[in-house]
C-alpha atoms as one frame of an Amber mdcrd trajectory, in Angstrom:
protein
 125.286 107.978 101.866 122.166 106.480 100.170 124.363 102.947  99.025 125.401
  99.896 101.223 128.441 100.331 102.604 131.610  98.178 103.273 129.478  96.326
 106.250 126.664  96.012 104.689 124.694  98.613 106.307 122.194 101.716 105.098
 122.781 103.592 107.801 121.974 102.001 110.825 120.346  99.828 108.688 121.181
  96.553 107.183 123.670  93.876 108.459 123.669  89.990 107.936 121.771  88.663
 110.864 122.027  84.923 109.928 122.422  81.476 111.978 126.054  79.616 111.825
 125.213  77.544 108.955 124.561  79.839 106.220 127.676  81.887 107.127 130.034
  80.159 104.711 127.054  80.465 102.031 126.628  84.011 102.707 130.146  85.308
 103.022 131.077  83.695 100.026 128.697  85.161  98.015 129.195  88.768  99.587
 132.925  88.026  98.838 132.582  87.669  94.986 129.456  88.777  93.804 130.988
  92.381  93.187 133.675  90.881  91.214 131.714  88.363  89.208 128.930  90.744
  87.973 131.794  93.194  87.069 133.210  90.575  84.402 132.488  91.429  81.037
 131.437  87.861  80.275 128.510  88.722  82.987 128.058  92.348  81.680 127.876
  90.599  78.477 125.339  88.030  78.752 123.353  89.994  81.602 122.916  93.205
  79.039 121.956  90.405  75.734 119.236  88.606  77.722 117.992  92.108  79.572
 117.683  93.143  75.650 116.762  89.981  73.785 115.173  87.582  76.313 113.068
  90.390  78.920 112.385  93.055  75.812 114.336  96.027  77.904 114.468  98.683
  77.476 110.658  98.945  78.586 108.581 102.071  77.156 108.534 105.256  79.636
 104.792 106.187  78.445 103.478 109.340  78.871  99.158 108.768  80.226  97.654
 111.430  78.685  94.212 110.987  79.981  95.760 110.589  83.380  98.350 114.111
  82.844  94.713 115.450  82.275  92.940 114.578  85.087  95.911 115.408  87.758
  97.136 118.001  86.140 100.910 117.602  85.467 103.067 115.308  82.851 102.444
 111.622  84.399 104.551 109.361  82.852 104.532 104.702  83.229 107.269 103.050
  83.324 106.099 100.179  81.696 107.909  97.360  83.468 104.355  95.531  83.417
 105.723  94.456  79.546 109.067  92.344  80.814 108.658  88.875  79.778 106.472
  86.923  82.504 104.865  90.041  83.272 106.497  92.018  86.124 109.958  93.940
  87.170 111.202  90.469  88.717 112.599  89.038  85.737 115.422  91.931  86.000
 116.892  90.417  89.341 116.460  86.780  88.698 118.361  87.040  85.331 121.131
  88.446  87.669 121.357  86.149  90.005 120.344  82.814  88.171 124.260  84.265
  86.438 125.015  84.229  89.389 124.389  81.012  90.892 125.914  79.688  88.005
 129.392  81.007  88.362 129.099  79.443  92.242 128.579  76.223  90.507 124.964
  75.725  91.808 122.343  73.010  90.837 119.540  73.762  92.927 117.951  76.914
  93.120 115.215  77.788  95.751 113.227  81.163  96.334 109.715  82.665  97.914
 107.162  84.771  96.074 104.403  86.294  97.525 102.237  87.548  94.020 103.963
  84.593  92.033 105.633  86.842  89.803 108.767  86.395  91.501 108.363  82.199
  91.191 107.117  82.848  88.161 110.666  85.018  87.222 112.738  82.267  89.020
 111.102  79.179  87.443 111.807  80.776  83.843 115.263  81.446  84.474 116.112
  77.995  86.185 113.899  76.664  82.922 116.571  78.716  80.695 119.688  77.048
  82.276 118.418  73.835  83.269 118.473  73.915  87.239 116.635  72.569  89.654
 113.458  75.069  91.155 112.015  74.945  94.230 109.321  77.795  95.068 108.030
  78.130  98.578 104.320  79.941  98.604 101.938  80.934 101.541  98.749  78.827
 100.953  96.896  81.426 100.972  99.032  83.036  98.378  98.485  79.802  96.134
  94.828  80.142  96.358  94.640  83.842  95.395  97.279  83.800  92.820  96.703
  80.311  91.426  97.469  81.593  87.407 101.339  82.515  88.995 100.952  78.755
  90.218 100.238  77.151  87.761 102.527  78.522  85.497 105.525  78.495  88.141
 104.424  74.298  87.524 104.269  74.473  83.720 107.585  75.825  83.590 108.691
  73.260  85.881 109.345  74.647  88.925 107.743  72.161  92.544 105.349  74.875
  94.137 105.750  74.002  97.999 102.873  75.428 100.374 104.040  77.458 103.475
 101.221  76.131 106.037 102.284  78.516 109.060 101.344  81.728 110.096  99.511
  83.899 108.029 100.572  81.713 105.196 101.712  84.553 103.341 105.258  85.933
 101.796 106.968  85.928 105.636 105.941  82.442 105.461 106.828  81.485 102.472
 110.393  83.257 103.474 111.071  81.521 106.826 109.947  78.182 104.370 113.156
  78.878 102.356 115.531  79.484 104.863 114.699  76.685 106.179 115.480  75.096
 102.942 118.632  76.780 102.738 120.037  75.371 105.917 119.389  72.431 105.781
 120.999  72.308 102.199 123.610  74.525 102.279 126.130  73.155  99.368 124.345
  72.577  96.697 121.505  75.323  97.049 121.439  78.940  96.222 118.732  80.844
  97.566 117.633  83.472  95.299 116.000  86.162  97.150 113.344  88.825  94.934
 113.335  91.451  96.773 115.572  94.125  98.736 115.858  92.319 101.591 117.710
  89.525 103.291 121.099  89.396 104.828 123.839  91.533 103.373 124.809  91.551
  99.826 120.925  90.382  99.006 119.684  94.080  99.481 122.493  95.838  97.666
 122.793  92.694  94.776 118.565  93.252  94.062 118.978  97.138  93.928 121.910
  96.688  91.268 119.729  94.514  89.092 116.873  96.498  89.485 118.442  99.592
  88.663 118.394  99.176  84.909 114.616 100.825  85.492 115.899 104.278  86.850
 118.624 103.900  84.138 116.451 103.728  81.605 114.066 106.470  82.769 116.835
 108.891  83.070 117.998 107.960  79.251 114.244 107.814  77.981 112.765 111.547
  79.684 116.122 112.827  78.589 114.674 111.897  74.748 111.364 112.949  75.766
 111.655 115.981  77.422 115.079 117.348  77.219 115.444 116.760  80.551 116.833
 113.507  82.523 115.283 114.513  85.768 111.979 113.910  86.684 109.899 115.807
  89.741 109.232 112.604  91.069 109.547 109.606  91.205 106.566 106.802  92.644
 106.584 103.757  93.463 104.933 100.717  95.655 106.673  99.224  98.605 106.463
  96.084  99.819 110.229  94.968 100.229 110.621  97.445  98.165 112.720  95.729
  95.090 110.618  97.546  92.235 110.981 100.697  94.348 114.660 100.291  94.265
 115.313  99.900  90.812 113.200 103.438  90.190 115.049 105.349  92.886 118.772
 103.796  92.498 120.041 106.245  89.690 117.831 109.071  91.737 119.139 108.937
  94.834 121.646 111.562  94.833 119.959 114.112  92.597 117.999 115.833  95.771
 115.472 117.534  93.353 113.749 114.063  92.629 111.390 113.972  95.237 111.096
 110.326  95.888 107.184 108.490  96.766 107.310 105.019  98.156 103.444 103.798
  98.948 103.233 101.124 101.312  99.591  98.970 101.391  97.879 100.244 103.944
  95.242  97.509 103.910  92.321  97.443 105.951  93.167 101.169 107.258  96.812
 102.127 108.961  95.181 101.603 112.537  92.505  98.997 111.118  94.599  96.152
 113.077  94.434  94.440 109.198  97.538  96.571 107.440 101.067  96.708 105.922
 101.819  99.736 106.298 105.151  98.892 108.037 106.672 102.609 108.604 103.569
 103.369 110.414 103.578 100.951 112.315 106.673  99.244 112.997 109.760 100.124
 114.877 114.202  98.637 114.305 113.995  95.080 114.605 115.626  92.102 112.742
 113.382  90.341 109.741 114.923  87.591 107.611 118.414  88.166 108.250 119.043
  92.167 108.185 118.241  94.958 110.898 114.963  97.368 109.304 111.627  98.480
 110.301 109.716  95.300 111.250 105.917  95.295 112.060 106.396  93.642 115.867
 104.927  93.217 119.090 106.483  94.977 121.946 108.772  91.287 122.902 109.685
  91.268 119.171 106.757  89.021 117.844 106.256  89.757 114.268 102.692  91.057
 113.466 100.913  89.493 110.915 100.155  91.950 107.832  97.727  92.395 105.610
  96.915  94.085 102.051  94.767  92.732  99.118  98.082  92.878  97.089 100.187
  89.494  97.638 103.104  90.956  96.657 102.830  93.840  99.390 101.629  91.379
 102.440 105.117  91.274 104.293 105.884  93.240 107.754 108.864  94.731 106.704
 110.528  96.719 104.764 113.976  96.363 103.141 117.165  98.627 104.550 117.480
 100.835 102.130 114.494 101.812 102.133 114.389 102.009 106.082 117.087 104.437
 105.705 115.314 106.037 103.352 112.631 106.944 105.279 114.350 107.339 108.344
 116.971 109.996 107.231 113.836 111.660 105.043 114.911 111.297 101.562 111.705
 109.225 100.758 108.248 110.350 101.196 106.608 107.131 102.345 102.346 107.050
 101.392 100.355 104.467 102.002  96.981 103.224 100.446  93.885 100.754 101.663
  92.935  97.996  99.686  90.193 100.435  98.706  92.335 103.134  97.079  94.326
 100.516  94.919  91.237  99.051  93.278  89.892 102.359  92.369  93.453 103.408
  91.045  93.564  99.543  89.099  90.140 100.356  87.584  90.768 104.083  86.851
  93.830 103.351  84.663  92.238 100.066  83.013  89.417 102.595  81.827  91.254
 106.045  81.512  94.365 104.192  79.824  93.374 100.794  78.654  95.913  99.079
  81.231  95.515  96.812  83.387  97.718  96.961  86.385  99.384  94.533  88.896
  97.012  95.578  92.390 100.951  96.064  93.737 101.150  98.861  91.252  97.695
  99.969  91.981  99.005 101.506  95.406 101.964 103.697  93.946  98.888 105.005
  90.686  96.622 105.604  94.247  98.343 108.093  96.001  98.237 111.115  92.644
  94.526 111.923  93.791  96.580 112.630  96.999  98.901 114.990  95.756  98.981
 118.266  94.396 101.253 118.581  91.322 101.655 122.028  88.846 101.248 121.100
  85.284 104.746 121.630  84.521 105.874 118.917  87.076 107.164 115.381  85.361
 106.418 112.526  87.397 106.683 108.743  86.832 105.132 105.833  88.501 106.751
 102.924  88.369 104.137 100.113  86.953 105.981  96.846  88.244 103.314  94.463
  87.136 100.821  93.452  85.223  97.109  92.861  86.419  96.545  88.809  85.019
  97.089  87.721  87.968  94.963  89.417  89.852  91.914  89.218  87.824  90.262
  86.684  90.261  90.354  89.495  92.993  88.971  92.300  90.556  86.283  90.128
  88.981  84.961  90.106  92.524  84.453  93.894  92.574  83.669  94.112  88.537
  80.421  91.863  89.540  79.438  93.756  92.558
């Protein structure tokens, strides 16, 4: 019950809410993509470059200054070591195969962080397409090392100017794009969201991480099963990846940790279960942070990559049928969590990653519980925002 089914829904979640012109784009991708990543000559060349070009599998490390201090077996999955620095590169290997089979020339996508431009314009570098990256502006200011080398790699960096000039932005920005190119483009989406088979095609991707923790505590511990499983949720596409090969095994109790900003009721927060209700975001039915008449609310959260007022439907279903736990943490918690593990485990995390590491002074483990956090990112690109509170 936890996968997409033959509709595209989660549930009552879901759906491909998308205007006329995109329909032929979108149907025809939803009509092959099973098939085509299901070739061996995909499997093939998916699995070498996973291996050979991203450096999978990624260590499952086991913090033992951290285990100390909370008291049970607290193990990283250290997807902050993929090449360009994050869990993204896992999805845009997939679809950049992808796009190619469709015979496209001219990739587009959004990125909130950068890491997923930064993903996109290495893969388009790899095969030689075309890269077009749309960015809030204020995302480009805050995140300018993802900028500028989303540029080096070649990739043309356009602003999103409207809004909050943030990841929505950035999103409506490429749809736009899309639209009006329809033919030629392929719109490569990097996160769990999106009109049906985005949500479903991301998860897949991503779920070589839960694959690989499952093989890697087996080795460790003797056991594949962890107690639980945490993770940050934005979209929700590194949160996917950890769950996927979880989701029927009911014993894994599964954290998602939404950025709470500001404070859930500060006015100034992401914390879209909390505060959001069914709506339609970006081409599929979820929670959506939204005015009574349907007006998106702007969000907020010191992590780019967590600044969006939705979540994706599987997640939605997650949380709505109660197989997730869904946390939250302010802007606050997630620097003391990104500065705890710099100086208790001499890594630096993404601030996105910094939210799921928050929530363990929140919980209450024994100290024969296993449980692995999912670090999706590395903290480079954020060092402009923690420099600020290293000089304060």
């Amino acid at each position: 019950m936890w996968q997409v089914n033959n509709d595209g829904y989660y549930g009552k979640f879901g759906g491909a809410y998308i205007p006329e012109m995109l329909y032929n784009n979108v149907e025809n991708l939803k009509e092959n993509y099973l098939k085509l990543i299901r070739e061996e000559s995909f499997q093939k060349e998916f699995s070498s470059l996973l291996k050979d070009y991203v450096g999978r599998p990624t260590p499952l490390y086991l913090a033992e200054r951290l285990s100390a201090k909370y008291g049970a077996s607290i193990f990283l999955k250290r997807e902050d070591l993929c090449h360009t620095g994050a869990h993204k590169i896992n999805n845009t290997i997939g679809q950049i195969l992808l796009a190619e089979k469709l015979g496209k020339k001219r990739i587009i996508a959004e990125t909130g962080a950068g890491q997923h431009g930064v993903a996109t314009a290495t893969v388009c570098a790899l095969k030689g397409l075309e890269c077009i990256v749309y960015m809030g502006e204020k995302d480009i200011e805050r995140q300018a090392p993802n900028v500028a080398r989303m540029k080096m790699l070649g990739a043309k960096v356009i602003p999103a100017v409207s809004g909050s000039k943030t990841l929505k932005d950035a999103t409506n920005e490429a749809i736009r794009d899309w639209i009006n190119n329809p033919n030629d483009t392929y719109y490569l989406i990097g996160s769990v969201v999106g009109p049906h088979p985005y949500p479903d095609m991301v998860a897949r991707f991503q779920s070589v991480i839960s694959k690989e923790i499952r093989s890697q505590l087996k080795e460790k511990t003797g056991n594949e099963l962890p107690d639980y499983v945490i993770a940050c949720v934005g979209g929700g596409s590194n949160a996917a990846g950890a769950f996927y090969h979880f989701l029927n095994d009911e014993s894994v109790k599964l954290v998602a940790v939404e950025a709470a900003g500001l404070g859930v009721d500060s006015g100034m927060s992401a914390a879209t279960t909390q505060l959001g209700s069914v709506g339609i975001l970006h081409g599929s039915k979820s929670f959506v942070m939204q005015t009574e008449d349907g007006q998106v609310v702007e969000p907020h959260s010191i992590s780019a990559g967590l600044d969006y007022p939705g979540i994706g439907p599987m997640h939605a279903n997650l949380f709505a049928e109660k197989r997730a736990v869904f946390m939250n943490a302010t802007d606050e918690e997630a620097l003391n969590a990104a500065f705890e593990l710099a100086k208790m485990e001499g890594i630096i995390p993404a601030l996105e990653s910094a939210h799921a590491l928050s929530v363990l002074q929140k919980m209450k483990f024994t100290k024969d519980e296993i449980v692995v956090v999912n670090l999706s990112g590395r903290g480079d690109k954020d060092m402009d925002t923690y420099m600020k509170f290293i000089e304060k």
